[in-house]
Chimera marker file (.cmm) of the C-alpha trace (Angstrom):
<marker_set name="trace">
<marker id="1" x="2.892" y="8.779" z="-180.946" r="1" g="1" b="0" radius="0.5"/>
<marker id="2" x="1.408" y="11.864" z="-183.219" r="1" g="1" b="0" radius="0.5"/>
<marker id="3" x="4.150" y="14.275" z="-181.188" r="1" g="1" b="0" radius="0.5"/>
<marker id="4" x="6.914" y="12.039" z="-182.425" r="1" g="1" b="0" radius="0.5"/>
<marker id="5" x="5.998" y="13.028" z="-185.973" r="1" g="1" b="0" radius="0.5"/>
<marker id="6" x="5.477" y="16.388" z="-185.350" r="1" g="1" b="0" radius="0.5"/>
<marker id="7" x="8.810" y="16.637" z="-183.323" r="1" g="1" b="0" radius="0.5"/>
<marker id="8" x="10.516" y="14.823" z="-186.783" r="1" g="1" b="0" radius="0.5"/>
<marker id="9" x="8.821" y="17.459" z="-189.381" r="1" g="1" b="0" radius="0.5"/>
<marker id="10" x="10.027" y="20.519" z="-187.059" r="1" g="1" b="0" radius="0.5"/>
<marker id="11" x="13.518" y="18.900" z="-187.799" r="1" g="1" b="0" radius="0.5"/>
<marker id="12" x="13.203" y="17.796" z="-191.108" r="1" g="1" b="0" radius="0.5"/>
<marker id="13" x="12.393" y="20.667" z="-192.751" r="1" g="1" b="0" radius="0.5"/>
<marker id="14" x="15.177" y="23.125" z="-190.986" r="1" g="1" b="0" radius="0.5"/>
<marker id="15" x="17.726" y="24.186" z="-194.340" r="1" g="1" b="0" radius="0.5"/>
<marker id="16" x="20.809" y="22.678" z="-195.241" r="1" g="1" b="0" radius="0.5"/>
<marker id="17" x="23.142" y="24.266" z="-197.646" r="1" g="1" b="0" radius="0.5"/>
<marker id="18" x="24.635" y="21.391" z="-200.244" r="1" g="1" b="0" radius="0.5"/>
<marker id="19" x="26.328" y="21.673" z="-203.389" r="1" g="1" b="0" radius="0.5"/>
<marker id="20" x="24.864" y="19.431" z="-206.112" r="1" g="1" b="0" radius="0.5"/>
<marker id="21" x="27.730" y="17.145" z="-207.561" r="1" g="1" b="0" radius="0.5"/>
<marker id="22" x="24.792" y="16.715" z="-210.343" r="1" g="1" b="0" radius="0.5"/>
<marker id="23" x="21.868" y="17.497" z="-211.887" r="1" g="1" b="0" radius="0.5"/>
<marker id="24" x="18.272" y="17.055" z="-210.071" r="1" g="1" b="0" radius="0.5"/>
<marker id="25" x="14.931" y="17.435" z="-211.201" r="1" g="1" b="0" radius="0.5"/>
<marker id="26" x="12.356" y="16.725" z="-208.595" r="1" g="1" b="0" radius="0.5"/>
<marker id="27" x="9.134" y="18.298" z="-209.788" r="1" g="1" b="0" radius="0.5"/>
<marker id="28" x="6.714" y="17.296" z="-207.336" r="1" g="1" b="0" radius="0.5"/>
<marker id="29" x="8.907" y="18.715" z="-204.398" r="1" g="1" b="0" radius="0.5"/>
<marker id="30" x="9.759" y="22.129" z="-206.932" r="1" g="1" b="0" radius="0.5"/>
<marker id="31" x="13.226" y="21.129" z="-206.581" r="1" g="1" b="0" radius="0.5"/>
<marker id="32" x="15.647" y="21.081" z="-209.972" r="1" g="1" b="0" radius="0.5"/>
<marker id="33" x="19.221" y="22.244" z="-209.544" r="1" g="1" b="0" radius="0.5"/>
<marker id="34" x="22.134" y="21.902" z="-211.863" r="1" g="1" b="0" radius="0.5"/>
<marker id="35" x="25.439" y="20.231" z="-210.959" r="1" g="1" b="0" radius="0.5"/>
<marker id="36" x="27.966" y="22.775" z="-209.148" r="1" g="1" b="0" radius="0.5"/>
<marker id="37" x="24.360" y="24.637" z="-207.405" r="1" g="1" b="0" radius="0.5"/>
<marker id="38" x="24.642" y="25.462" z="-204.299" r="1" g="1" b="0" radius="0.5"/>
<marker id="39" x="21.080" y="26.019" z="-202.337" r="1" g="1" b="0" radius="0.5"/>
<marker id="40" x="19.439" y="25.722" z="-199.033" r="1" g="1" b="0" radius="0.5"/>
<marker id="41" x="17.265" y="22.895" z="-198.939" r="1" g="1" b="0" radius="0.5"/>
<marker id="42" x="15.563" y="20.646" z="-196.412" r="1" g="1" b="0" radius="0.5"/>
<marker id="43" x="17.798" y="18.399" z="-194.416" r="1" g="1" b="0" radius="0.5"/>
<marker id="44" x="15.053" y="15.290" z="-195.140" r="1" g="1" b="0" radius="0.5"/>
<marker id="45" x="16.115" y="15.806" z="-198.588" r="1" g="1" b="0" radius="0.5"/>
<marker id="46" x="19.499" y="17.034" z="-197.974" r="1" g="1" b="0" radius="0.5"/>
<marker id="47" x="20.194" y="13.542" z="-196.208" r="1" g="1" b="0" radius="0.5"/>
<marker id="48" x="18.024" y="11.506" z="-199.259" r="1" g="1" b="0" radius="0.5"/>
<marker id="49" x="19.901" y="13.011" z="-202.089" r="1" g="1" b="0" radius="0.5"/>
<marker id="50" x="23.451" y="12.581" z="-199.978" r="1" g="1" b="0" radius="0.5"/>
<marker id="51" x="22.551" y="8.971" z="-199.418" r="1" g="1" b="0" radius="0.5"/>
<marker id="52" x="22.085" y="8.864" z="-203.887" r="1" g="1" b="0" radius="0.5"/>
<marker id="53" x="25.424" y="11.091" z="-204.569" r="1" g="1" b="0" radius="0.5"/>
<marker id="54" x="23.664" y="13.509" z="-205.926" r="1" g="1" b="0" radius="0.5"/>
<marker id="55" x="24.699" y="16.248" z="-203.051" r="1" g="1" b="0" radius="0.5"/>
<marker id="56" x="27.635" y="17.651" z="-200.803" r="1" g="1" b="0" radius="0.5"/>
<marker id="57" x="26.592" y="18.717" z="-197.202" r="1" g="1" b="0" radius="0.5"/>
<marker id="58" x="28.244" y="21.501" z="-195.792" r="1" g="1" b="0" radius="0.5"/>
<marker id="59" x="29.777" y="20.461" z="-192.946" r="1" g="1" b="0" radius="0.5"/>
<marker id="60" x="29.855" y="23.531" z="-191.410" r="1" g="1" b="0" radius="0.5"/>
<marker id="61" x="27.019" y="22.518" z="-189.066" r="1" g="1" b="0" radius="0.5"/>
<marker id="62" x="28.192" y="19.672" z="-187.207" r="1" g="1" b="0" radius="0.5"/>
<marker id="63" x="28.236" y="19.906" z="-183.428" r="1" g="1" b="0" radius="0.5"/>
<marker id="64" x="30.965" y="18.359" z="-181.412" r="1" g="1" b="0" radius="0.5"/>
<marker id="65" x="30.944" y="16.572" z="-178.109" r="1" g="1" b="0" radius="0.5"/>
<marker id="66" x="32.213" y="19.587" z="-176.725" r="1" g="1" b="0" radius="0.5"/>
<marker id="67" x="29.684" y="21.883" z="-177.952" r="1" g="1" b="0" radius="0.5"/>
<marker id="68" x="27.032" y="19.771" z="-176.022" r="1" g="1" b="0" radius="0.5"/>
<marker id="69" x="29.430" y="19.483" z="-173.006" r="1" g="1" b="0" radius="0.5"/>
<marker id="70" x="29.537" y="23.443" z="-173.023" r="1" g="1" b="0" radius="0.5"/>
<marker id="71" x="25.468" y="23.323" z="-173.295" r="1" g="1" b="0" radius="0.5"/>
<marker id="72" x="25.563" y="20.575" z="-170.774" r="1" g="1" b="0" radius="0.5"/>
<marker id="73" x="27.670" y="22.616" z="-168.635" r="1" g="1" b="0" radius="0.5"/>
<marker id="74" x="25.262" y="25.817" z="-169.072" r="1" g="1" b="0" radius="0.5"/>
<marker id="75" x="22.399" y="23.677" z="-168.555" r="1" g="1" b="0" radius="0.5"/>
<marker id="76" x="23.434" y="22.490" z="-164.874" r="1" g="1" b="0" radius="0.5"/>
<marker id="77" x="23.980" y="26.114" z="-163.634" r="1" g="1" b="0" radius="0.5"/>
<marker id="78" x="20.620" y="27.565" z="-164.161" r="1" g="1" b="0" radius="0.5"/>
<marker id="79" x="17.111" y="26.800" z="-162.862" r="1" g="1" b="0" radius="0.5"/>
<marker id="80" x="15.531" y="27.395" z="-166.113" r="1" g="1" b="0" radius="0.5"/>
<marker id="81" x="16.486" y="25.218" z="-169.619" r="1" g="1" b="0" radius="0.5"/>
<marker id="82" x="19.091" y="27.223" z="-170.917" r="1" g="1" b="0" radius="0.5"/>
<marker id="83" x="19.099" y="28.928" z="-174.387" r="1" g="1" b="0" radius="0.5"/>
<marker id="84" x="20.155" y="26.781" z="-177.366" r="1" g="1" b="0" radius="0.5"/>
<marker id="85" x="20.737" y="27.727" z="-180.981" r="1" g="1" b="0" radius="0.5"/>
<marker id="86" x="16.729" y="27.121" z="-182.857" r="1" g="1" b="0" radius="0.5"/>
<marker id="87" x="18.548" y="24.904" z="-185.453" r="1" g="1" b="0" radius="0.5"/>
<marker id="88" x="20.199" y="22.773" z="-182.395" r="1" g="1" b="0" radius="0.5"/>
<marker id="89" x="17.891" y="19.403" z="-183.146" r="1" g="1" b="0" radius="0.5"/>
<marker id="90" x="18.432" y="19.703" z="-186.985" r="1" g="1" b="0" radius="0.5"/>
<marker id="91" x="22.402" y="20.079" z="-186.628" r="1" g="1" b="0" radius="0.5"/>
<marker id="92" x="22.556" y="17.060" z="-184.380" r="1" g="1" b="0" radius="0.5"/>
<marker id="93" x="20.609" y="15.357" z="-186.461" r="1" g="1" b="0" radius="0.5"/>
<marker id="94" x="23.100" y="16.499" z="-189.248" r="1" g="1" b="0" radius="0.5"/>
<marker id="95" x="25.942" y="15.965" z="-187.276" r="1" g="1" b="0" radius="0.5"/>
<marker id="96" x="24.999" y="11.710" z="-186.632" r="1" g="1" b="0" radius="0.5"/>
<marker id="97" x="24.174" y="11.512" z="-190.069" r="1" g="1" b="0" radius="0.5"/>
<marker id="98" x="27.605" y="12.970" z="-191.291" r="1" g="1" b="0" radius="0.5"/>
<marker id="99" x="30.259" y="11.080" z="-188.713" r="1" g="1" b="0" radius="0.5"/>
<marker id="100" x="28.307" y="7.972" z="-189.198" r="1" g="1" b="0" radius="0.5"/>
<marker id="101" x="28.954" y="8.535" z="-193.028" r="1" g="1" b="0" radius="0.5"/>
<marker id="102" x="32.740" y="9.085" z="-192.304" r="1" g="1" b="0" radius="0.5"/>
<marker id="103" x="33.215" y="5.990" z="-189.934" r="1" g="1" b="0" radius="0.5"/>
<marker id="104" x="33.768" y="8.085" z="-186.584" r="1" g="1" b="0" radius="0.5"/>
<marker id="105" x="31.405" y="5.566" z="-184.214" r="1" g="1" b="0" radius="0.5"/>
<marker id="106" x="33.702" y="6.964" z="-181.111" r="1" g="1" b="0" radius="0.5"/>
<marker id="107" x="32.845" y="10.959" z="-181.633" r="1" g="1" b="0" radius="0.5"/>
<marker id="108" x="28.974" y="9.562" z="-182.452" r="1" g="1" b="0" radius="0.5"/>
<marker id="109" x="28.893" y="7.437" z="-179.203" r="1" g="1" b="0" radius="0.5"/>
<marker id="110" x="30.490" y="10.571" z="-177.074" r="1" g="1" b="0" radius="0.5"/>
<marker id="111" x="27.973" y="12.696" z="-178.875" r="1" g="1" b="0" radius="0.5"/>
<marker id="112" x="24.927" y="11.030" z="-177.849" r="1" g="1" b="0" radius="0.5"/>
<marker id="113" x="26.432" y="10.302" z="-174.342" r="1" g="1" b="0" radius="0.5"/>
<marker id="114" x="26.889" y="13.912" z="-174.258" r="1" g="1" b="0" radius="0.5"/>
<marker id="115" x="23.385" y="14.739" z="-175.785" r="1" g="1" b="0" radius="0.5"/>
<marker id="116" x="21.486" y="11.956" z="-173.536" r="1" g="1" b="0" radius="0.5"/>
<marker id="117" x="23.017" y="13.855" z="-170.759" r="1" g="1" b="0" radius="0.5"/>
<marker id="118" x="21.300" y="16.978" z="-171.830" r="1" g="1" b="0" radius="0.5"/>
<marker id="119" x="18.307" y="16.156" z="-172.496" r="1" g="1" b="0" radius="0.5"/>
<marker id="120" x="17.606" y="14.272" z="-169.349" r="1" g="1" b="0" radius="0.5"/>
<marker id="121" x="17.971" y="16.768" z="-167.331" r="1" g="1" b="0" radius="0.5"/>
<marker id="122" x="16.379" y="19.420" z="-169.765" r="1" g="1" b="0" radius="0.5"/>
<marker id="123" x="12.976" y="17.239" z="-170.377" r="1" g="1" b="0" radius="0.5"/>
<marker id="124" x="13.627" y="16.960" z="-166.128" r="1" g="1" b="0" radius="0.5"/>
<marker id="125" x="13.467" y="20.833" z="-166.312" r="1" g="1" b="0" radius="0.5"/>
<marker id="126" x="10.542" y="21.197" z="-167.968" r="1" g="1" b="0" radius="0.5"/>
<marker id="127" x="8.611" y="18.408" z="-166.562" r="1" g="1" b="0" radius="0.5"/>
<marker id="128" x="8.701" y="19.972" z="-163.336" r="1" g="1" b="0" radius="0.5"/>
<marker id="129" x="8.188" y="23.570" z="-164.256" r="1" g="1" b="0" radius="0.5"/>
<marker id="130" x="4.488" y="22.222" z="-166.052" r="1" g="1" b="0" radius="0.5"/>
<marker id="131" x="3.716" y="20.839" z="-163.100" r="1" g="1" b="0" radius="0.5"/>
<marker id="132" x="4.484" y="22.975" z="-160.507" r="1" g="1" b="0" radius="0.5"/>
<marker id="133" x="3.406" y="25.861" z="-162.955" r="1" g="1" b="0" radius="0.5"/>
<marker id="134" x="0.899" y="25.398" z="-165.383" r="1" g="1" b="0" radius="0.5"/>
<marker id="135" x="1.392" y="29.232" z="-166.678" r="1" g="1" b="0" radius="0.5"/>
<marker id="136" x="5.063" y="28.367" z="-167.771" r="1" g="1" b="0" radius="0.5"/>
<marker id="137" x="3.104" y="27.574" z="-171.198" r="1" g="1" b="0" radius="0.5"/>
<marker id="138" x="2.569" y="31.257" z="-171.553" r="1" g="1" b="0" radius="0.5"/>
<marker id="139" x="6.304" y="32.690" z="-169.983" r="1" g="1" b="0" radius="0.5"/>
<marker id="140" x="8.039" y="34.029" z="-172.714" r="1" g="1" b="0" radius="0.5"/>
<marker id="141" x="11.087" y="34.155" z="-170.784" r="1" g="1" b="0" radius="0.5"/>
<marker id="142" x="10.524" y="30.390" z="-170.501" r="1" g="1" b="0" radius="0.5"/>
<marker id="143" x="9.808" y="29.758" z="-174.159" r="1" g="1" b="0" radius="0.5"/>
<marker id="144" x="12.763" y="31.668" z="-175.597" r="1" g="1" b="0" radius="0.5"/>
<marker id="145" x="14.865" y="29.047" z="-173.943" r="1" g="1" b="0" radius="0.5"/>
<marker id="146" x="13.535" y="26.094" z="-175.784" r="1" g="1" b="0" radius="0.5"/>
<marker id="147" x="14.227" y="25.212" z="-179.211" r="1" g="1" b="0" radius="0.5"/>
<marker id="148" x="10.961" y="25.020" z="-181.902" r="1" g="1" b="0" radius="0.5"/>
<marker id="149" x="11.321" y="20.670" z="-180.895" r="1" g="1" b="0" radius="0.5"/>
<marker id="150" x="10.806" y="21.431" z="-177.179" r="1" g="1" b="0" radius="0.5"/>
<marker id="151" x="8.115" y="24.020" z="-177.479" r="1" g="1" b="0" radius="0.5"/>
<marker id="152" x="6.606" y="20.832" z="-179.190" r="1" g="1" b="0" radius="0.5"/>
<marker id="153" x="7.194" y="18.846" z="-176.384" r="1" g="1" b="0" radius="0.5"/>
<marker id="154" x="6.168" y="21.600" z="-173.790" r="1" g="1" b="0" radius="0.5"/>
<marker id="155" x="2.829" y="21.792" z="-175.468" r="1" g="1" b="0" radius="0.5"/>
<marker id="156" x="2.118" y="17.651" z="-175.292" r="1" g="1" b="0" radius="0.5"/>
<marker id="157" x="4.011" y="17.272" z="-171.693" r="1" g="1" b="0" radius="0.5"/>
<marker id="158" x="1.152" y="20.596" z="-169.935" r="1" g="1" b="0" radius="0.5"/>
<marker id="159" x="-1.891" y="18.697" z="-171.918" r="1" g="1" b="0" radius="0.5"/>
<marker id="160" x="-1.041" y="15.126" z="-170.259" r="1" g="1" b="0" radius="0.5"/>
<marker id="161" x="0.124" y="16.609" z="-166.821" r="1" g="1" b="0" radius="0.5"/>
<marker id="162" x="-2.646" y="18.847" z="-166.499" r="1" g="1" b="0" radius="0.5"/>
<marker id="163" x="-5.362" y="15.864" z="-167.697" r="1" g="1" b="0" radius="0.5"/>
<marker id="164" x="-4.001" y="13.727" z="-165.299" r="1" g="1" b="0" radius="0.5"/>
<marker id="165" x="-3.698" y="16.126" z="-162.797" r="1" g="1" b="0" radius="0.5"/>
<marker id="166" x="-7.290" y="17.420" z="-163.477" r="1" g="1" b="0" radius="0.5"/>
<marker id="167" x="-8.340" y="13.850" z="-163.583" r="1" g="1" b="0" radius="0.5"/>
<marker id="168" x="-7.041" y="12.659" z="-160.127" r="1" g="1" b="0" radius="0.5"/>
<marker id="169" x="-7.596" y="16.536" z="-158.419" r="1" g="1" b="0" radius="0.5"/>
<link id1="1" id2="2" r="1" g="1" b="0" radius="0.2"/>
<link id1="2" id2="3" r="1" g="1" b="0" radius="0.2"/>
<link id1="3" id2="4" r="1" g="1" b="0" radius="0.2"/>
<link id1="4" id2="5" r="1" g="1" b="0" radius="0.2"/>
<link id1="5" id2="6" r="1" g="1" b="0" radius="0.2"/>
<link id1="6" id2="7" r="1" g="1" b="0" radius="0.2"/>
<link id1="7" id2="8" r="1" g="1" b="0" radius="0.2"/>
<link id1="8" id2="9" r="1" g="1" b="0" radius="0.2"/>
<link id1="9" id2="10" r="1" g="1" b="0" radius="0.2"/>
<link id1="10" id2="11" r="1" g="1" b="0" radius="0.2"/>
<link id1="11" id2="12" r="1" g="1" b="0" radius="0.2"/>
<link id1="12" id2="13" r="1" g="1" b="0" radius="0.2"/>
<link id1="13" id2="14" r="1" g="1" b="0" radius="0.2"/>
<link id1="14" id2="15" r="1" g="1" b="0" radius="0.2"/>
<link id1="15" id2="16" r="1" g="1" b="0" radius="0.2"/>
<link id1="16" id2="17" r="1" g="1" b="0" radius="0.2"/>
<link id1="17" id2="18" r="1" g="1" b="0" radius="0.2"/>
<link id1="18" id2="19" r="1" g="1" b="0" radius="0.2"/>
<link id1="19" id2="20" r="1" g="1" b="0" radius="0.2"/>
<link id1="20" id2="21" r="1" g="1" b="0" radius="0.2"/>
<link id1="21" id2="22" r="1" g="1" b="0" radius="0.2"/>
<link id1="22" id2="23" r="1" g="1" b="0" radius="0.2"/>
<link id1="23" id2="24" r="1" g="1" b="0" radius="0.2"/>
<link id1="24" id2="25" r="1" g="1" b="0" radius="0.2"/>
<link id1="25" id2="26" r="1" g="1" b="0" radius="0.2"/>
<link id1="26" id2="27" r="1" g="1" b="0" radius="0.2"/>
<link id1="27" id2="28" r="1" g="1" b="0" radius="0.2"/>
<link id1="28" id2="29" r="1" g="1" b="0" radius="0.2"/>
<link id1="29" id2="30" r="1" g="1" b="0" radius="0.2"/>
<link id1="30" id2="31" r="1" g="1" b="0" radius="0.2"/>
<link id1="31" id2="32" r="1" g="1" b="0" radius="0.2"/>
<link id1="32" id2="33" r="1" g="1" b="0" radius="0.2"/>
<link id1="33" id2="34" r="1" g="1" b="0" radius="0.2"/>
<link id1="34" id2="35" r="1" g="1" b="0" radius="0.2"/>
<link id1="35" id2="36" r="1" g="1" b="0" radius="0.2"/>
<link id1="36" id2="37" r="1" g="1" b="0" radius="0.2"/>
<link id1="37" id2="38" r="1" g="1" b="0" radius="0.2"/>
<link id1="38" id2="39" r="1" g="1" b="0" radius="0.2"/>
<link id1="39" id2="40" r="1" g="1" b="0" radius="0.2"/>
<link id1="40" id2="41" r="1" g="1" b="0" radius="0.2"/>
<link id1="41" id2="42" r="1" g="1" b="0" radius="0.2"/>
<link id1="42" id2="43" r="1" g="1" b="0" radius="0.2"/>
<link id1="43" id2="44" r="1" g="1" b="0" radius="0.2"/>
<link id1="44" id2="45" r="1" g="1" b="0" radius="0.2"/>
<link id1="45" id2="46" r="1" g="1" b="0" radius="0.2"/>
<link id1="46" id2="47" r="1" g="1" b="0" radius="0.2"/>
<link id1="47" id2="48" r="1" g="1" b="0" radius="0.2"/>
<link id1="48" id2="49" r="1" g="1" b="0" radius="0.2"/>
<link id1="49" id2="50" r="1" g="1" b="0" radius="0.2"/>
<link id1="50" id2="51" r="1" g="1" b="0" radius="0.2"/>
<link id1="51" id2="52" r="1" g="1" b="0" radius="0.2"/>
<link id1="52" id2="53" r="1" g="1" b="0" radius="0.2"/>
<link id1="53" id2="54" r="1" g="1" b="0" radius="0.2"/>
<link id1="54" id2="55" r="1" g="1" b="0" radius="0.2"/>
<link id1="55" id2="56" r="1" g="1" b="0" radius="0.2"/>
<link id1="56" id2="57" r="1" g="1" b="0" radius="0.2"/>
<link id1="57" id2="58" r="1" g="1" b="0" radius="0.2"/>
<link id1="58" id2="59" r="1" g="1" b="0" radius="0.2"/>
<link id1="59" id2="60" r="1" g="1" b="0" radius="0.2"/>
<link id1="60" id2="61" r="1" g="1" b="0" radius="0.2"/>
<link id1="61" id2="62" r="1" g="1" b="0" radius="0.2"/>
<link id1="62" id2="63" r="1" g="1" b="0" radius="0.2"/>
<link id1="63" id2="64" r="1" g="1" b="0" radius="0.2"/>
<link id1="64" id2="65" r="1" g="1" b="0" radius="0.2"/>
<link id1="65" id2="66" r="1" g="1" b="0" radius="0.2"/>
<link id1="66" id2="67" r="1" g="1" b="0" radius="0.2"/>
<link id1="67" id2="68" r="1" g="1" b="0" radius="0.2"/>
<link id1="68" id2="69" r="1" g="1" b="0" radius="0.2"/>
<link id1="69" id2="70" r="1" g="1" b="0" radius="0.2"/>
<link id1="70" id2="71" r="1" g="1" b="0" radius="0.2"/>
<link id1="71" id2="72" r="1" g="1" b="0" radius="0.2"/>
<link id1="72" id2="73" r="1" g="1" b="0" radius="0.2"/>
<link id1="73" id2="74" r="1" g="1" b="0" radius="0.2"/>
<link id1="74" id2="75" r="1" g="1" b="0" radius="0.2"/>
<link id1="75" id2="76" r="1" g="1" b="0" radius="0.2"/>
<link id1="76" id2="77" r="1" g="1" b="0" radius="0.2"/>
<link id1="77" id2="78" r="1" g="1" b="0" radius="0.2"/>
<link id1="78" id2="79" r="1" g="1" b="0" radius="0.2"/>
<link id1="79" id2="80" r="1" g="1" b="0" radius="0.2"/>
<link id1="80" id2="81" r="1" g="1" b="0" radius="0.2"/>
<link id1="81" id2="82" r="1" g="1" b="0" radius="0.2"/>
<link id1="82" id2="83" r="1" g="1" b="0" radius="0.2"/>
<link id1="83" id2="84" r="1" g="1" b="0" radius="0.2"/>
<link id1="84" id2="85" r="1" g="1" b="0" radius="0.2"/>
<link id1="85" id2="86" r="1" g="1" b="0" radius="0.2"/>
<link id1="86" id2="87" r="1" g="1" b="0" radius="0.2"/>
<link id1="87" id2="88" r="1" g="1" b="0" radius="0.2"/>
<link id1="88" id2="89" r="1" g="1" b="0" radius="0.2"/>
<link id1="89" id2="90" r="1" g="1" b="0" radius="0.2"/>
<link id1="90" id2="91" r="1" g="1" b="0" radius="0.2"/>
<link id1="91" id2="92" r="1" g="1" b="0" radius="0.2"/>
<link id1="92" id2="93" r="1" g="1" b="0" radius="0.2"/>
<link id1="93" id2="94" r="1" g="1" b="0" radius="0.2"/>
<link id1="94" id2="95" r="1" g="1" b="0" radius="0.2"/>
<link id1="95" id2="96" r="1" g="1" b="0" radius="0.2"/>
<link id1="96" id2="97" r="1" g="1" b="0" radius="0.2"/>
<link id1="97" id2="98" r="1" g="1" b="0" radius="0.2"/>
<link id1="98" id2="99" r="1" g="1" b="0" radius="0.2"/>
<link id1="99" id2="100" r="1" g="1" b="0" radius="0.2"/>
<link id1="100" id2="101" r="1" g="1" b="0" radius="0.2"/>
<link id1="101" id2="102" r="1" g="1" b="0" radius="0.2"/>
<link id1="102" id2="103" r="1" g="1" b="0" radius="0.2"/>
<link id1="103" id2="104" r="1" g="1" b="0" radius="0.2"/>
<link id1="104" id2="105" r="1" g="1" b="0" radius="0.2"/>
<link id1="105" id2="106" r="1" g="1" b="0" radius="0.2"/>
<link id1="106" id2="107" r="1" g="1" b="0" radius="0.2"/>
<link id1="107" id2="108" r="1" g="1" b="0" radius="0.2"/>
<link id1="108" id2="109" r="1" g="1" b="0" radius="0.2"/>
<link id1="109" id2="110" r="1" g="1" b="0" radius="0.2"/>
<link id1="110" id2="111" r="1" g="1" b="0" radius="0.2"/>
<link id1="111" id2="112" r="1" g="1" b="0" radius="0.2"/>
<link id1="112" id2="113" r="1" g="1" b="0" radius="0.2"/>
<link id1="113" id2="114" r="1" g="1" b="0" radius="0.2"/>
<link id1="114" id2="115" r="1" g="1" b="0" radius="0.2"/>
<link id1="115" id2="116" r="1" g="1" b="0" radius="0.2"/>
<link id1="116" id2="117" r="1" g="1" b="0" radius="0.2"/>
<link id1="117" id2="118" r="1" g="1" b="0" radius="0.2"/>
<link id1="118" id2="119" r="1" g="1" b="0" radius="0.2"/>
<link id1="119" id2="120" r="1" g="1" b="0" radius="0.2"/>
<link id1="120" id2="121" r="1" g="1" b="0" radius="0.2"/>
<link id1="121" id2="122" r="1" g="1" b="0" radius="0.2"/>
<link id1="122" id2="123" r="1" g="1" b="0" radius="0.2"/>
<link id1="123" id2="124" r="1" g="1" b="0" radius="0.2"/>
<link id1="124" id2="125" r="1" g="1" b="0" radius="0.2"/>
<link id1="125" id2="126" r="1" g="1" b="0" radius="0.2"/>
<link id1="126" id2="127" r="1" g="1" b="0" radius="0.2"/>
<link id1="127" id2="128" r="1" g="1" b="0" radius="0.2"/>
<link id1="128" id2="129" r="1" g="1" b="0" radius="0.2"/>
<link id1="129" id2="130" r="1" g="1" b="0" radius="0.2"/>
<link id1="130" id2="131" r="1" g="1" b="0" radius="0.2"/>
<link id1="131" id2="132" r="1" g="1" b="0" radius="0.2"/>
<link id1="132" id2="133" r="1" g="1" b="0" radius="0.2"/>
<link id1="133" id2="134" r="1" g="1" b="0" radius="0.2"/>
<link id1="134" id2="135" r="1" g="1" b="0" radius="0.2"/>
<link id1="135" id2="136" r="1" g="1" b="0" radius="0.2"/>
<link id1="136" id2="137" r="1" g="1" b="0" radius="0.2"/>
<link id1="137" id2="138" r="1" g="1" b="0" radius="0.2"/>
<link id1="138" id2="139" r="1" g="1" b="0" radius="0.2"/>
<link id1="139" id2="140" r="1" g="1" b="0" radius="0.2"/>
<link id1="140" id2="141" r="1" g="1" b="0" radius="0.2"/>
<link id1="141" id2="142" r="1" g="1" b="0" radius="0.2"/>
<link id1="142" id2="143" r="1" g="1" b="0" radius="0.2"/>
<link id1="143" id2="144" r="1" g="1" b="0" radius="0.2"/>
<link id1="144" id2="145" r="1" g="1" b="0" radius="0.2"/>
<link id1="145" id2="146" r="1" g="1" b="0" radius="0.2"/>
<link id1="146" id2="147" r="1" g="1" b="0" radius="0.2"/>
<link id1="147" id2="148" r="1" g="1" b="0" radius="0.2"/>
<link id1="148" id2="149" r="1" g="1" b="0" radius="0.2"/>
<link id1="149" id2="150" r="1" g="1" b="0" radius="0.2"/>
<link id1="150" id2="151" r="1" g="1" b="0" radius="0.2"/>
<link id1="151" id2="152" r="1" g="1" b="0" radius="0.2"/>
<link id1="152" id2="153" r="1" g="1" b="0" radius="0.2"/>
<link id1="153" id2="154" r="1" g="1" b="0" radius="0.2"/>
<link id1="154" id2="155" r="1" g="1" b="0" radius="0.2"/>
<link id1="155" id2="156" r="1" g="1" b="0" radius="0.2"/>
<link id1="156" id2="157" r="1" g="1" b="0" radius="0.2"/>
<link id1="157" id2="158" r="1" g="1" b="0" radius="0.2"/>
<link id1="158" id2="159" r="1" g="1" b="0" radius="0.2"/>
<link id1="159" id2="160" r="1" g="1" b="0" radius="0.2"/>
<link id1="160" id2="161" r="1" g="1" b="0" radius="0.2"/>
<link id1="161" id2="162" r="1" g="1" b="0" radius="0.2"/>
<link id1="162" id2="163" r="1" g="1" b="0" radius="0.2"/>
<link id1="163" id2="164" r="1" g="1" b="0" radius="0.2"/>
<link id1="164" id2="165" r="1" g="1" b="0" radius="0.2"/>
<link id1="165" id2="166" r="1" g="1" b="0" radius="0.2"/>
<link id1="166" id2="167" r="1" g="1" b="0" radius="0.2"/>
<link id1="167" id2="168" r="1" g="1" b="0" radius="0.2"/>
<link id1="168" id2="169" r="1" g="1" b="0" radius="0.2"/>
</marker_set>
């Protein structure tokens, strides 16, 4: 369960330009911006102060269907994960949050049809490569693939395969 909160934080924290509609003073994050500021700040708090009004998101990041469809697409060609944008997690994230907000339950559903997709047979990927080769930890061709979430998950997925496998061998 700890790799779940450490997979949330990586994502959390990635920036999110907004535009405050008004003013916010949140000393004990060192956050106070003026109405009609725009900043980078962390999506956790991007997504907090949206929920209270205080913030527009730029929508800029959302990711459609077709985006992951295109990834999806990638990802069934090659033998390795392939590449995806380092903010990938966070702009999903984004993305649910925002066409929830507007209503659109058909383009969420497609999205995480689309994303499920993915990820199964990425986390498939990556399962196999630990096993089959423990020194994929240390491939850098291997890590540039993953995003900063599945380096994450690399590093829990090659200390329980390897245990186990050290613990049956």
């Amino acid at each position: 369960m700890q790799y779940c909160a450490v997979f949330q934080s990586i994502t959390s924290f990635y920036p999110v330009r907004v535009v405050f509609k008004k003013d916010v003073s949140l000393p004990q994050l060192g956050v106070s911006y003026q109405a009609d500021t725009s900043a980078e700040i962390p999506l956790f708090l991007a997504l907090k102060l949206d929920e209270m009004n205080a913030v527009e998101i730029d929508d800029s990041y959302v990711i459609s269907p077709k985006d992951i469809a295109n990834i999806k697409y990638a990802e069934q060609r090659e033998s390795y994960p392939a590449k995806l944008p380092e903010d990938f997690y966070p702009r999903l994230k984004l993305s649910v949050y925002l066409l929830n907000k507007k209503g659109d339950s058909k383009t969420v559903r497609m999205l995480f049809q689309e994303t499920r997709e993915l990820l199964i047979e990425r986390v498939k990927k990556i399962a196999l490569l630990v096993a089959t080769r423990s020194d994929i930890v240390n491939d850098q061709s291997f890590l540039e693939r993953l995003a900063p979430e599945e380096k994450a998950l690399l590093a829990s997925m090659y200390n329980t395969i390897t245990s186990f496998m050290m613990s049956i061998l």
